[in-house]
PAGURO-923942 format. One record per residue (C-alpha): residue in three letters; x, y, z. Coordinates in steps of 0.001 Angstrom, whole numbers, padded with zeros to 6 digits, always signed. Example, Ala and Ser with C-alpha at 12.3 -4.5 7.8 and 13.67 -1.06 7.14 Angstrom:
residues 2
ALA+012300-004500+007800;SER+013670-001060+007140;
//
This chain:
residues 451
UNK-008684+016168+026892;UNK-008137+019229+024502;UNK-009623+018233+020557;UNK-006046+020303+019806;UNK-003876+018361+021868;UNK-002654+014635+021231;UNK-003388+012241+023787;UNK+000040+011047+025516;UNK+002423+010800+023076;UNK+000470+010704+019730;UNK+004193+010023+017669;UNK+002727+007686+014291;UNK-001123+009129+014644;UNK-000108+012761+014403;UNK+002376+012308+012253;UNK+000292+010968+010004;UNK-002287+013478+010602;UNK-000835+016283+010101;UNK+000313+014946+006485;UNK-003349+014057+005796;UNK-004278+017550+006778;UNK-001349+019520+004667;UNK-001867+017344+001255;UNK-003077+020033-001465;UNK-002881+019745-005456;UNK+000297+021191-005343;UNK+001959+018596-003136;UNK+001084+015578-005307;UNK+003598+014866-008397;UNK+002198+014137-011711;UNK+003137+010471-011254;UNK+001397+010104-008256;UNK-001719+011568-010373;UNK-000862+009957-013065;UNK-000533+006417-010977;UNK-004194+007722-009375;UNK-005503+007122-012949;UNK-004471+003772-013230;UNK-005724+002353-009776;UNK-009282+004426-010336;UNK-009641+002339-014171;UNK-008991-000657-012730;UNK-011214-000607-009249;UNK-014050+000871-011629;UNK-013411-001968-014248;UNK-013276-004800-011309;UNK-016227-003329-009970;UNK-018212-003103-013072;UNK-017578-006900-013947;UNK-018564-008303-010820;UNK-021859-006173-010994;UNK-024246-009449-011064;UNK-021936-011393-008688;UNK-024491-012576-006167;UNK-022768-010886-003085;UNK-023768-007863-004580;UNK-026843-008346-005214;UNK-027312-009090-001313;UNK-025820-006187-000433;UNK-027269-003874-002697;UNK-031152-005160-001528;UNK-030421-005276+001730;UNK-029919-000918+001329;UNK-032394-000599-001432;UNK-035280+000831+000414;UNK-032545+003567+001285;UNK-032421+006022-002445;UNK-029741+008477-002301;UNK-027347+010661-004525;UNK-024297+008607-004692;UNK-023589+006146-006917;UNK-023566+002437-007304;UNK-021584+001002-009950;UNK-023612-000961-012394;UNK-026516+000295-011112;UNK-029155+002856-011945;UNK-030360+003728-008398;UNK-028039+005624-006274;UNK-027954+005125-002316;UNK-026670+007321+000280;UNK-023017+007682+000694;UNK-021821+005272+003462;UNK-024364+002368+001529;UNK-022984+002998-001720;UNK-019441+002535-000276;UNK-020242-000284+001381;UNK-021334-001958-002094;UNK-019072-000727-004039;UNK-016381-001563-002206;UNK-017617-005409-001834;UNK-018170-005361-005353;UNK-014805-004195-006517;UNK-013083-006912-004181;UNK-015829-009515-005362;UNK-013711-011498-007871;UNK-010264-010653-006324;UNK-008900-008891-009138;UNK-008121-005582-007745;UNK-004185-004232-007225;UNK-002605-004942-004135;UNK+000248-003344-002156;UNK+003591-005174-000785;UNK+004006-002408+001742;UNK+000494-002773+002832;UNK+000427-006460+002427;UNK-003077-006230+001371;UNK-005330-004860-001624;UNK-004939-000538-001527;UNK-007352+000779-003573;UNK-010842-001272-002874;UNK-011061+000313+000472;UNK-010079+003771-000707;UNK-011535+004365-003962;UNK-015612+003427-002836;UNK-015402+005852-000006;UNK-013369+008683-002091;UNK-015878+008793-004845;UNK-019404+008470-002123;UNK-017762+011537-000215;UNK-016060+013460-003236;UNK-020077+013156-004693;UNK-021717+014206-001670;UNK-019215+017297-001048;UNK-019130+018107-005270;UNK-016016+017878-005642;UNK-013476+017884-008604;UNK-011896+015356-010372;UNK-008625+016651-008942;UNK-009703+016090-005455;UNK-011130+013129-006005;UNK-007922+011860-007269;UNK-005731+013117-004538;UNK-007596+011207-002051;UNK-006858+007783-003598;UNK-003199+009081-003369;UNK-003517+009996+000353;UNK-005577+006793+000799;UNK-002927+004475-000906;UNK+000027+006710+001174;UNK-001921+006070+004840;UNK-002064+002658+004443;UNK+001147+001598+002895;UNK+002581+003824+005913;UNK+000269+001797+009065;UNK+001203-001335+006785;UNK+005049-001256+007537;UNK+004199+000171+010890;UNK+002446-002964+011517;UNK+004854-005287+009831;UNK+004699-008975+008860;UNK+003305-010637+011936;UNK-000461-009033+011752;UNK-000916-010661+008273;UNK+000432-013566+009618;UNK-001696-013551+012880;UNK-005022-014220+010878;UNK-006009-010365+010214;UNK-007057-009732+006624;UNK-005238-006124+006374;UNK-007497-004606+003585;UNK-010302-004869+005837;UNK-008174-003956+008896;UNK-005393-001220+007191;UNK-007973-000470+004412;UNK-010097+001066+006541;UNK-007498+004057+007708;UNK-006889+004675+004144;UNK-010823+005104+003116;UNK-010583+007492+006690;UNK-007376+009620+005460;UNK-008708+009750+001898;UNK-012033+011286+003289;UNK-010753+013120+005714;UNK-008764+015221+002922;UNK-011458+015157+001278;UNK-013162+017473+003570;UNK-010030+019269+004382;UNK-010499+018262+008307;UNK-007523+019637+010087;UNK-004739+017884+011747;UNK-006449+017224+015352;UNK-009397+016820+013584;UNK-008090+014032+011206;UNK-006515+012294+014626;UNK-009711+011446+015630;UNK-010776+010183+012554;UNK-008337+007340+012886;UNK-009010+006765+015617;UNK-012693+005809+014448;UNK-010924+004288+011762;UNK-008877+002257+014236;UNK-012251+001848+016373;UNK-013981-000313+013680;UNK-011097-001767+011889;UNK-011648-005599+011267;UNK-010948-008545+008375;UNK-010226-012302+009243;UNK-007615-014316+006577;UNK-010311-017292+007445;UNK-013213-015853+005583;UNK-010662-016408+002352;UNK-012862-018168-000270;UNK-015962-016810+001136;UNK-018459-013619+000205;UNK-017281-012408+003896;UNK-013684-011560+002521;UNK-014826-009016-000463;UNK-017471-007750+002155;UNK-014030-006745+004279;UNK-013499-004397+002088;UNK-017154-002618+001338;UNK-016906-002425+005625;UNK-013405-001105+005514;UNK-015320+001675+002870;UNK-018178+002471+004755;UNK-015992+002304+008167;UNK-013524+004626+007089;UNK-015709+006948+005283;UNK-018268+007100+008823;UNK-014844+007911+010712;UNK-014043+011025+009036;UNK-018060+012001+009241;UNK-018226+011555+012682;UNK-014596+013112+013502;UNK-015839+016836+011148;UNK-018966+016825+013393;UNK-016690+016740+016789;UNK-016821+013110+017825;UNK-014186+012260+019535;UNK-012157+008627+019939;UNK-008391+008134+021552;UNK-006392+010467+019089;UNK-002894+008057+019937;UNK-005047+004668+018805;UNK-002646+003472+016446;UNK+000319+003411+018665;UNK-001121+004156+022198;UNK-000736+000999+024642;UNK-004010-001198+023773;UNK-004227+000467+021200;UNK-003810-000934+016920;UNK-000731-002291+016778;UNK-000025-002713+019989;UNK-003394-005777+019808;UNK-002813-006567+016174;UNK+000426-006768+016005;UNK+003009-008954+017998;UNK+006034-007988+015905;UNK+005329-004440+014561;UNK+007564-002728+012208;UNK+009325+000618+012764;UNK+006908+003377+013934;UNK+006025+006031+011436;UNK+007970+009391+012326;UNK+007186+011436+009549;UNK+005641+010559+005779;UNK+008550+010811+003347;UNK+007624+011069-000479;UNK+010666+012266-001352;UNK+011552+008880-003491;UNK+007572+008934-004756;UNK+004530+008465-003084;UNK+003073+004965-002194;UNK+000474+004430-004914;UNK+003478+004872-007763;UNK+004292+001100-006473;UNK+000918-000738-006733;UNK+001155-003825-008331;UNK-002161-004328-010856;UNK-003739-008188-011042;UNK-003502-009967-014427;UNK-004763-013126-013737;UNK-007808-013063-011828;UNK-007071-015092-008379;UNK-005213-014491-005112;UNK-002357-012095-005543;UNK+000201-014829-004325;UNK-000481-017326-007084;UNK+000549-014892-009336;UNK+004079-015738-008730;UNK+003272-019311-009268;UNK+001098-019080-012301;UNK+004195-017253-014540;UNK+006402-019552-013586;UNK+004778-022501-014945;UNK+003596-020159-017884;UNK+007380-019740-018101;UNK+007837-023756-018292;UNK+005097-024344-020992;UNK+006839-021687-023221;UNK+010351-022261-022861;UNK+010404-026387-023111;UNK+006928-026663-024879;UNK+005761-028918-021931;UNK+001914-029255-021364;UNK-000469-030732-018287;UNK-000069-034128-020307;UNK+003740-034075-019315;UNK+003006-033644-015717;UNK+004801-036857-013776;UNK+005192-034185-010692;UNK+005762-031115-009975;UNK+006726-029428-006488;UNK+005809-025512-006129;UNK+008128-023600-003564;UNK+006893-020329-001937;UNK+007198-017969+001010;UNK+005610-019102+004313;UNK+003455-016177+003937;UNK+001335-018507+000911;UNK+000756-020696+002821;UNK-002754-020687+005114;UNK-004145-018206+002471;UNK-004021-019770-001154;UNK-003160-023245-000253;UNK-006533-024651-000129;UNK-006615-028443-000603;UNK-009487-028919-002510;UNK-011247-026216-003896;UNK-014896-026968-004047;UNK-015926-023850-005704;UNK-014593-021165-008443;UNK-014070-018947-005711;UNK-012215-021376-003592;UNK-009940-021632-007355;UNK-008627-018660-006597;UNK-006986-019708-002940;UNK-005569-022590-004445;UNK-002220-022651-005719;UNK-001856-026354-006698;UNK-005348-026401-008271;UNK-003806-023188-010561;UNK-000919-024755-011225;UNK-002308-027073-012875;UNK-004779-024776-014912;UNK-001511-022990-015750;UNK+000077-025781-017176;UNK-002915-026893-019200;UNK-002698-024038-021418;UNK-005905-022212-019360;UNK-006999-018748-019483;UNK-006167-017478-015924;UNK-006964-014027-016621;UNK-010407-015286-017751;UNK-013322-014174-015343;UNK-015041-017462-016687;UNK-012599-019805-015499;UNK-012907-019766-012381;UNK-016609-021440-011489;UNK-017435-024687-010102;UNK-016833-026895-012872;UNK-013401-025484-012889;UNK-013317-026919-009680;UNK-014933-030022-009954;UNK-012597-030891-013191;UNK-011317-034311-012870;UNK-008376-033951-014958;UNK-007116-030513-013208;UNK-008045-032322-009870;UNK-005662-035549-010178;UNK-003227-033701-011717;UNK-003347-031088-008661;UNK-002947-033972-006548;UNK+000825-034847-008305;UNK+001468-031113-006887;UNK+003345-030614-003876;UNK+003467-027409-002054;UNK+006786-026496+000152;UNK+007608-023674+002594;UNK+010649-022004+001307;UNK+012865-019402+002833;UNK+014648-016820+001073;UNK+015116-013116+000818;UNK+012093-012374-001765;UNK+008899-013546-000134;UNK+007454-012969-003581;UNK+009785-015389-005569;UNK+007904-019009-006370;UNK+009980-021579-007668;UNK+008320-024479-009650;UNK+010179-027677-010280;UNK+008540-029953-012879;UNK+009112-033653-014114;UNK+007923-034902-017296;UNK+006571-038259-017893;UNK+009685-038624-020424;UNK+012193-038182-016785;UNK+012934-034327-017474;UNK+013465-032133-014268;UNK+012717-028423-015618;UNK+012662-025707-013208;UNK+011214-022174-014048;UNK+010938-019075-011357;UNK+009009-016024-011519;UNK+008095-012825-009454;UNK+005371-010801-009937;UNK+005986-007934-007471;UNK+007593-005480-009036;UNK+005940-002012-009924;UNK+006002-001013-014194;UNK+008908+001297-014973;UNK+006674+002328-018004;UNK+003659+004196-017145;UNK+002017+004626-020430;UNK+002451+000817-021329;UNK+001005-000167-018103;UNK-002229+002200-018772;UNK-002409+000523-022231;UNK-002380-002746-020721;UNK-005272-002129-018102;UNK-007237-000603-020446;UNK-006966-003726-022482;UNK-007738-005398-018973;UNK-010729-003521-018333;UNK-012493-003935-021799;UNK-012284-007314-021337;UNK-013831-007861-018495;UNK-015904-004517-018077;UNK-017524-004349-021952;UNK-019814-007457-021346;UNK-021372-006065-018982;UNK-021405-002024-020074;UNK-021115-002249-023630;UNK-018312-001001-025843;UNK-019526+003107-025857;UNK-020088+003549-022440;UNK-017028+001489-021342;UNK-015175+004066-024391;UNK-016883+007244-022329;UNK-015838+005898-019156;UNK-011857+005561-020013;UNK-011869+008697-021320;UNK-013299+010004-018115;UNK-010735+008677-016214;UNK-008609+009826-018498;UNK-009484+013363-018173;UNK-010597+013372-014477;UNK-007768+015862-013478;UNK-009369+018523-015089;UNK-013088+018141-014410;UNK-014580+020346-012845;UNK-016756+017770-011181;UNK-017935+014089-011347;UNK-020537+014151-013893;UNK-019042+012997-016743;UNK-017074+009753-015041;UNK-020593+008888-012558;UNK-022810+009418-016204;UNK-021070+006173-017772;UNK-021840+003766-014284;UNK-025084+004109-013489;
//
C-alpha cells in the first residue's frame, strides 16, 4: 500500500485529513481564535487547581526520573513531551470541571490542549499555532463525535478518552504541518490506541482517560511524521472505529463544513464543579429556591426527570466519596436545594458525602427516565412539607451569544479556583498571557507563569 494512496475507500478519514492538513492562520475566524482563548483559560485554570489532587501526584512520580523541556502545570520540573501530556491532561480532567461538547458528547479540550502545548513547546512554536490546534482539535472531534452518534456513549465508552484522543492527534498533526496522507495515518494511531470506559466514572481511572487520550494522540502524530504506518481508512473501514464502537453510528463525515462557525465556538464551559449532566439539574432547583423561597427544610419529595442518557453515569446511589458527589444527581440535588456552593472546589469531599442531612434528604429524591426532544432539559418537581407541588426546568447546553461576558465570567472562574494555589500575580500574568497569546511570538511568557 502507497503512504499517498487511501486504503479502500478512505471517505470520513481523508476527508478529515485533508482538512487537518489545509488549516493555516488564515482559515480560522477571529471567533474561533477568540473561542481558543476561552477553552485554553479554563483547561489551564482546571489544571492549576487540581495541582495537589493525589492522582497527580501519582502520575507525575511515576515520570519523574524522566526531566525534560515541556511543561507541567503547577510544577517546576518539566518532563518530556508525551509525559507532560499525559499529566497534564489527567490533571486538567481531575476535578471534572473542564468544558464539554454536545456534538462530541464528551469533554473537548482536556485531550487537546495537554498535547497542543507539549508539541507546540517541543517544535517552538507561536502562540498563533498553538491556538489553532485547539481549534482543529475541538473541530476533529466534534466531527468523529456525530459520526459516531449516540449509541457509543451509550455502549459504556467514555468518548473523551476514546474521541479525545483523535483530536490531541489532528491538533498535533497541524501542529507539525504533516500532510494529508501523512495525517491519515496519524488517526489511524489515534484510532489504534483509542480507549475510556463510562465505568471508571467516580474513579482516578476516568481523569487518567484523558492524560492517555493526550499522550495517545500526541505519540500518533510522532510516529505517523517519522513514516509509521497504521490502516489509513480506520475510522470507517470494516473493523475498523465505528464500525466496533459504534452500533448505531451517525451520518459519515463527507467533508468539514465551517461555514456556520467552527466547532469550538459551541463549547459549553462548567460552572458548578461536577458531572456535566447535573448541571441541568442543579439550576433547576437553584431556579426553585429563588423563585418560591423554598429551602432543603421544605423538602417532603421531590422527583428529578432527565434524559436516559443521565442515567448509568451520574446516578450513583450512594456516593461514598467527594468524587463519587459529582456522579450523583440526587445527592446534588439536595446540596442544591440547601443553599450549597456547587461551584465550590471544597464541597465536594467525603464529608460532603457522608452528610446525614444531605443523605436522607437524597433518599426523598426520585430519579425518572424521561423522553423528550432536548436530552439536556431536567425537569424537577418538588413538594413542600406545607403540600406545595412547584416545578422548575432548566438547560444548561446552550453556547454564550456574548463572547466578552463569557471571558469575564471564566476569568472570575479561574481566580477562584486557580489563585489559591498560584497566587494573585502570577495567576494576573497568566490571563494576560492568554490574553495576548495570538501575537506571541512564542510560549515563554504563558509557560513562565505555570511552572
Amino acid at each position: 500500500m502507497r503512504r499517498d494512496e487511501p486504503a479502500g475507500e478512505a471517505a470520513t478519514t481523508d476527508a478529515l485529513a485533508r482538512w487537518i492538513a489545509s488549516i493555516d492562520d488564515r482559515a480560522v475566524s477571529p471567533a474561533a481564535f477568540e473561542w481558543a482563548r476561552h477553552a485554553l483559560l479554563d483547561w489551564l485554570a482546571v489544571t492549576v487547581a487540581a495541582r495537589d489532587e493525589p492522582l497527580v501526584g501519582m502520575l507525575f512520580d511515576e515520570y519523574a526520573d524522566a526531566d525534560g523541556p515541556c511543561t507541567v502545570v503547577g510544577r517546576r520540573q518539566g518532563l518530556r513531551a508525551l509525559d507532560a501530556a499525559l499529566v497534564n491532561g489527567a490533571a486538567g480532567h481531575a476535578l471534572d470541571y473542564d468544558d464539554v461538547a454536545a456534538r462530541m458528547v464528551g469533554h473537548p479540550t482536556v485531550p487537546v490542549a495537554p498535547a497542543a502545548l507539549a508539541e507546540a513547546e517541543s517544535l517552538g512554536a507561536d502562540g498563533r499555532a498553538l491556538l489553532r490546534a485547539i481549534v482543529v482539535g475541538h473541530q476533529i472531534e466534534s466531527e468523529i463525535g456525530s459520526a459516531m452518534g449516540q449509541s457509543h456513549y451509550a455502549r459504556g465508552f467514555h468518548v473523551t478518552g476514546t474521541v479525545g484522543t483523535f483530536g490531541a492527534a489532528a491538533a498535533c498533526a497541524n501542529l507539525r504541518r504533516l500532510d494529508a496522507p501523512t495525517t491519515r495515518h496519524a488517526l489511524g494511531l489515534a484510532a489504534a490506541q483509542a480507549a475510556g470506559l463510562k465505568s471508571m466514572f467516580g474513579t482516578m481511572a476516568k481523569p487518567l482517560h484523558a492524560g492517555k487520550a493526550a499522550m495517545n494522540g500526541a505519540l500518533a502524530a510522532r510516529l505517523a511524521a517519522r513514516g509509521f504506518t497504521a490502516n489509513d481508512s480506520a475510522i470507517e473501514c470494516p473493523q475498523g472505529f465505528i464500525d466496533t464502537q459504534a452500533p448505531e453510528p451517525g451520518p459519515p463525515v463527507a467533508a468539514v463544513d465551517t461555514s456556520a462557525g467552527f466547532a469550538i465556538e459551541r463549547t459549553l464551559f462548567k460552572y458548578h464543579a461536577a458531572c456535566y449532566l447535573t448541571h441541568s439539574t442543579i439550576e433547576a432547583v437553584r431556579r426553585l429556591r429563588t423563585d418560591h423561597g423554598v429551602s432543603l427544610d421544605d423538602l417532603e419529595s421531590m422527583t428529578v426527570s432527565v434524559a436516559g442518557n443521565q442515567r448509568g453515569v451520574c446516578d450513583i446511589e450512594d456516593p461514598r466519596s467527594g468524587l463519587a458527589v459529582k456522579f450523583s444527581i440526587k445527592h446534588l440535588a439536595a446540596l442544591a436545594l440547601d443553599g450549597a456552593d456547587t461551584a465550590s472546589l471544597g464541597l465536594y469531599d467525603d464529608a460532603t458525602a457522608r452528610d446525614e442531612r444531605i443523605g436522607a434528604a437524597r433518599r426523598r429524591v426520585e430519579l425518572e427516565t424521561a423522553r423528550r426532544p432536548d436530552r439536556d432539559v431536567a425537569v424537577v418537581t418538588l413538594t413542600t412539607r406545607d403540600g406545595r407541588r412547584l416545578e422548575a426546568s432548566a438547560n444548561v447546553a446552550v453556547p454564550a451569544t456574548d463572547p466578552a461576558a463569557q471571558w469575564t465570567r471564566l476569568v472570575d472562574k479561574a481566580r477562584s479556583i486557580a489563585v489559591p494555589v498560584m497566587g494573585e500575580a502570577r495567576f494576573e500574568r497568566m490571563v494576560e498571557a492568554v490574553r495576548e497569546l495570538e501575537r506571541a511570538p512564542d510560549l515563554a511568557s504563558l509557560t513562565e507563569t505555570l511552572r
